[in-house]
C-alpha positions as CSV (number, residue, x, y, z in Angstrom):
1,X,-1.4,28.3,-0.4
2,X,-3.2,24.8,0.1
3,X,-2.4,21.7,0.2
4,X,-3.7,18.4,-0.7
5,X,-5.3,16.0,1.8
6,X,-3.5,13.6,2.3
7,X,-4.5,10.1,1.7
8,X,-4.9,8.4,5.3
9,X,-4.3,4.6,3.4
10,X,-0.9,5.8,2.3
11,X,2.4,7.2,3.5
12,X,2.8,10.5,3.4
13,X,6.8,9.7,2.7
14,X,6.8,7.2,-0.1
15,X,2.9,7.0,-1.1
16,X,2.8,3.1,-1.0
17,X,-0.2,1.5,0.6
18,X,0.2,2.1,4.7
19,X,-1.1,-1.3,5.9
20,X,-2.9,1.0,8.6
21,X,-5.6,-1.2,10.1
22,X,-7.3,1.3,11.8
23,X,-8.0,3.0,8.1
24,X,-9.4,-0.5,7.0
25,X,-11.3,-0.5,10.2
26,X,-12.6,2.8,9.4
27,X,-13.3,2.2,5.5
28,X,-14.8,-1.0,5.7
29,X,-16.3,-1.3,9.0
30,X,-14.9,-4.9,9.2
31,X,-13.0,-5.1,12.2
32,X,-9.2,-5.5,12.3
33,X,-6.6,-6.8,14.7
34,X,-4.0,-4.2,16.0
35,X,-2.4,-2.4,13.7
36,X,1.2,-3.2,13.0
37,X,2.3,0.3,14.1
38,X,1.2,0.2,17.7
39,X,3.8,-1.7,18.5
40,X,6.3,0.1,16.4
41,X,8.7,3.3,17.5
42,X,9.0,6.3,15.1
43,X,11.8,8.0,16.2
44,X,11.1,11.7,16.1
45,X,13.6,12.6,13.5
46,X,11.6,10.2,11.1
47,X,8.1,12.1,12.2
48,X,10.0,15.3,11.5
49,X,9.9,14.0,7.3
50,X,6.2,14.2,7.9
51,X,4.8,16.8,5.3
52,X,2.6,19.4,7.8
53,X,-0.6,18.5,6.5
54,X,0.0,14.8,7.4
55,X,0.5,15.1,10.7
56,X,-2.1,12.9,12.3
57,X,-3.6,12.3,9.3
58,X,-1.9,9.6,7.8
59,X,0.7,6.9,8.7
60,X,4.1,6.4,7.9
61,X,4.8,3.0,6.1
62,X,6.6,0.0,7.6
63,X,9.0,0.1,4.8
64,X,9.8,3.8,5.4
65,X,10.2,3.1,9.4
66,X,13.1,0.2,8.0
67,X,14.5,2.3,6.0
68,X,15.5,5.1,8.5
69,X,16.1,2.6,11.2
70,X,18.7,1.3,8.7
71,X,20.0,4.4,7.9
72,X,18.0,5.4,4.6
């Protein structure tokens, strides 16, 4: 069975728009600062939500990363 590609500018948890500035970079070719997600932790439990096919494919969302770290 296959599954779909995921879409590297959204999260693979929620499907709202990543904010990944590394994808911009990519897309666009217009440089970006750092991305708000190097300075960010994602506790393993949250990576463990990540569908398989995801898995270094696409980021998590800030609002998903507040979320757990509140408890959600």
């Amino acid at each position: 069975m296959s599954h779909p590609t995921p879409d590297p500018g959204r999260c693979p948890l929620c499907g709202a728009d990543n904010r990944c500035a590394m994808e911009v970079e990519r897309e666009t070719g217009v440089p970006q600062g750092p991305c708000w997600c190097v300075d960010t932790r994602f506790p393993p439990d949250l990576l463990a939500r990540l569908p398989p096919e995801a898995e270094g494919k696409a980021c998590i969302c800030a609002a998903c990363v507040a979320k757990f770290a509140a408890g959600g």
